[in-house]
C-alpha positions as CSV (number, residue, x, y, z in Angstrom):
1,X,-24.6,9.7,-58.7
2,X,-20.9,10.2,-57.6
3,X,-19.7,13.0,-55.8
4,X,-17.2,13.8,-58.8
5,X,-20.5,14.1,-61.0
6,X,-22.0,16.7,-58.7
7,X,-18.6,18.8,-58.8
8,X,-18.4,18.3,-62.2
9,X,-22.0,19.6,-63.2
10,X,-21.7,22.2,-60.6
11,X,-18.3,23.7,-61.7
12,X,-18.9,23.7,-65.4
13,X,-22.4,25.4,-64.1
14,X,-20.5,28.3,-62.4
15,X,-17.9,28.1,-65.3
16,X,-19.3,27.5,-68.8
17,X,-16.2,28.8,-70.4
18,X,-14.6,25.7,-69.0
19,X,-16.0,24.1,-72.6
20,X,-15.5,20.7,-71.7
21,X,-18.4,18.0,-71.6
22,X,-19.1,16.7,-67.5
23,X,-17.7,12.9,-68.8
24,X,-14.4,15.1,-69.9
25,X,-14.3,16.9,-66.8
26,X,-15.2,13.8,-64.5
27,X,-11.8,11.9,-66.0
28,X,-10.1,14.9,-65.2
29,X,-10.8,15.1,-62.4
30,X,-10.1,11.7,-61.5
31,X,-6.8,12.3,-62.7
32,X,-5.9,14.8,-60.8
33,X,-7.3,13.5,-57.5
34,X,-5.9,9.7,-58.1
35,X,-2.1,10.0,-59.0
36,X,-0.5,7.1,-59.4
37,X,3.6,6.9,-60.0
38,X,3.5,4.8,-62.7
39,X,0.5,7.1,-64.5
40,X,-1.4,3.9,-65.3
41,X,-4.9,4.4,-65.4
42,X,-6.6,1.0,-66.0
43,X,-9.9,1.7,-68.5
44,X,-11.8,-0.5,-66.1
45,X,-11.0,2.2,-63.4
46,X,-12.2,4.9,-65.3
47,X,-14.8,3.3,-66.7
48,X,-16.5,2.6,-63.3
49,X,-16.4,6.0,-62.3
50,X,-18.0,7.0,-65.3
51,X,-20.5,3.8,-65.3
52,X,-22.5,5.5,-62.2
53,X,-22.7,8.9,-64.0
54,X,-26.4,9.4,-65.1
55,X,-25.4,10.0,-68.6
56,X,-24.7,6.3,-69.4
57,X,-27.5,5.0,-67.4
58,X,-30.8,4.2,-68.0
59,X,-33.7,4.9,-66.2
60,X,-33.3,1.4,-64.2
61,X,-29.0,2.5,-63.9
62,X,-27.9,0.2,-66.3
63,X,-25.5,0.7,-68.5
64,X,-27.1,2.6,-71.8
65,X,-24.4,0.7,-74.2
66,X,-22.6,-2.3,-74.8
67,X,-19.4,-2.8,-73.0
68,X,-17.3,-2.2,-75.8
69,X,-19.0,0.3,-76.9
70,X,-18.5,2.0,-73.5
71,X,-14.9,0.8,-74.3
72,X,-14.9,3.0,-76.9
73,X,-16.5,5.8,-75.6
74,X,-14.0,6.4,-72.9
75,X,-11.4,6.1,-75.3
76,X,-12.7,8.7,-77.5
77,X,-12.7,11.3,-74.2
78,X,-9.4,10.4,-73.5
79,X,-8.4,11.4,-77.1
80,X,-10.6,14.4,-76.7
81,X,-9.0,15.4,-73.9
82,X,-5.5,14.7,-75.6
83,X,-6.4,16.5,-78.6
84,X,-7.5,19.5,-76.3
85,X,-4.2,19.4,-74.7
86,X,-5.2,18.4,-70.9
87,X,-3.4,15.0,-71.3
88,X,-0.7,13.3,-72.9
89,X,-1.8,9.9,-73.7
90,X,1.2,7.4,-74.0
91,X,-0.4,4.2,-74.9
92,X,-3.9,2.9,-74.7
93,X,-4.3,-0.8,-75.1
94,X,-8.0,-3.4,-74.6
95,X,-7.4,-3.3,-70.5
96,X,-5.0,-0.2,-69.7
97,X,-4.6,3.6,-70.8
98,X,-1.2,5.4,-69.8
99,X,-1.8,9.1,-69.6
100,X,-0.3,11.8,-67.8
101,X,-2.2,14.8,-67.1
102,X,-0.8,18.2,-69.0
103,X,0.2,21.3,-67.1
104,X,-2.9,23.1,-68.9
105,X,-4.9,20.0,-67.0
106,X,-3.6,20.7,-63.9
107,X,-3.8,24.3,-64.5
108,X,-7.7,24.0,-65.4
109,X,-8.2,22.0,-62.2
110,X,-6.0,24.2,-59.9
111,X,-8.2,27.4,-61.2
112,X,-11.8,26.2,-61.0
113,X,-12.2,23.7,-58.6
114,X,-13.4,25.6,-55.4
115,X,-11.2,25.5,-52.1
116,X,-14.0,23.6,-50.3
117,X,-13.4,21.0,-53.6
118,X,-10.0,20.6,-52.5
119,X,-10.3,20.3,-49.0
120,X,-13.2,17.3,-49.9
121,X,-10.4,16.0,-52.2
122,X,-7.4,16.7,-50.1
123,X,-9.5,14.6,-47.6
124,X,-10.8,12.1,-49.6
125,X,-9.3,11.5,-52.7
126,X,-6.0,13.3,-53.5
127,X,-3.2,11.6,-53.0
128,X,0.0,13.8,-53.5
């Protein structure tokens, strides 16, 4: 299980009001804490991040679904996230998704996620 899953379950533990789904959350997450200049975010990227989460694993940790349908799957968070207003999704195409978190994303992120959270990330993941 990746770190991010433990945050994620843990925060929207402490925070149910959050009313986002730990697959949402994880991607947000990811956004916030992996920035990139050109806001590309390849779906094989997020899709391994969300591979290891025990949600689309099976008791052996394969992968529950078919690749495509995972395909599909992350797409439909991303436009679940869109359609909640966290991200702005620019273009989504078979190999890359461009999307730029929302200030309401970065709000969400800045307001729950614990100091020790962004200390780990600030050490470990964020990139400003």
């Amino acid at each position: 299980m990746p770190a991010v899953e433990l945050v994620a379950r843990k925060t929207l533990e402490k925070y149910p009001q959050i009313n986002l789904i730990v697959s949402e959350l994880i991607v947000l997450l990811w956004l916030y804490s992996n920035p990139y200049s050109t806001n590309i975010r390849y779906l094989a990227s997020i899709k391994d991040i969300l591979r290891r989460t025990k949600e689309f694993q099976d008791a052996s940790g394969f992968l529950k679904v078919s690749e495509q349908e995972f395909t599909d799957i992350v797409i439909r968070i991303l436009k679940s996230l869109a359609n909640k207003k966290y991200l702005h999704i620019i273009s989504i195409g078979p190999i890359f998704a461009k999307v730029v978190l929302t200030q309401k994303g970065v709000n969400l992120i800045e307001k729950y996620m614990s100091n020790a959270f962004k200390s780990f990330m600030d050490e470990f993941g964020h990139v400003p």
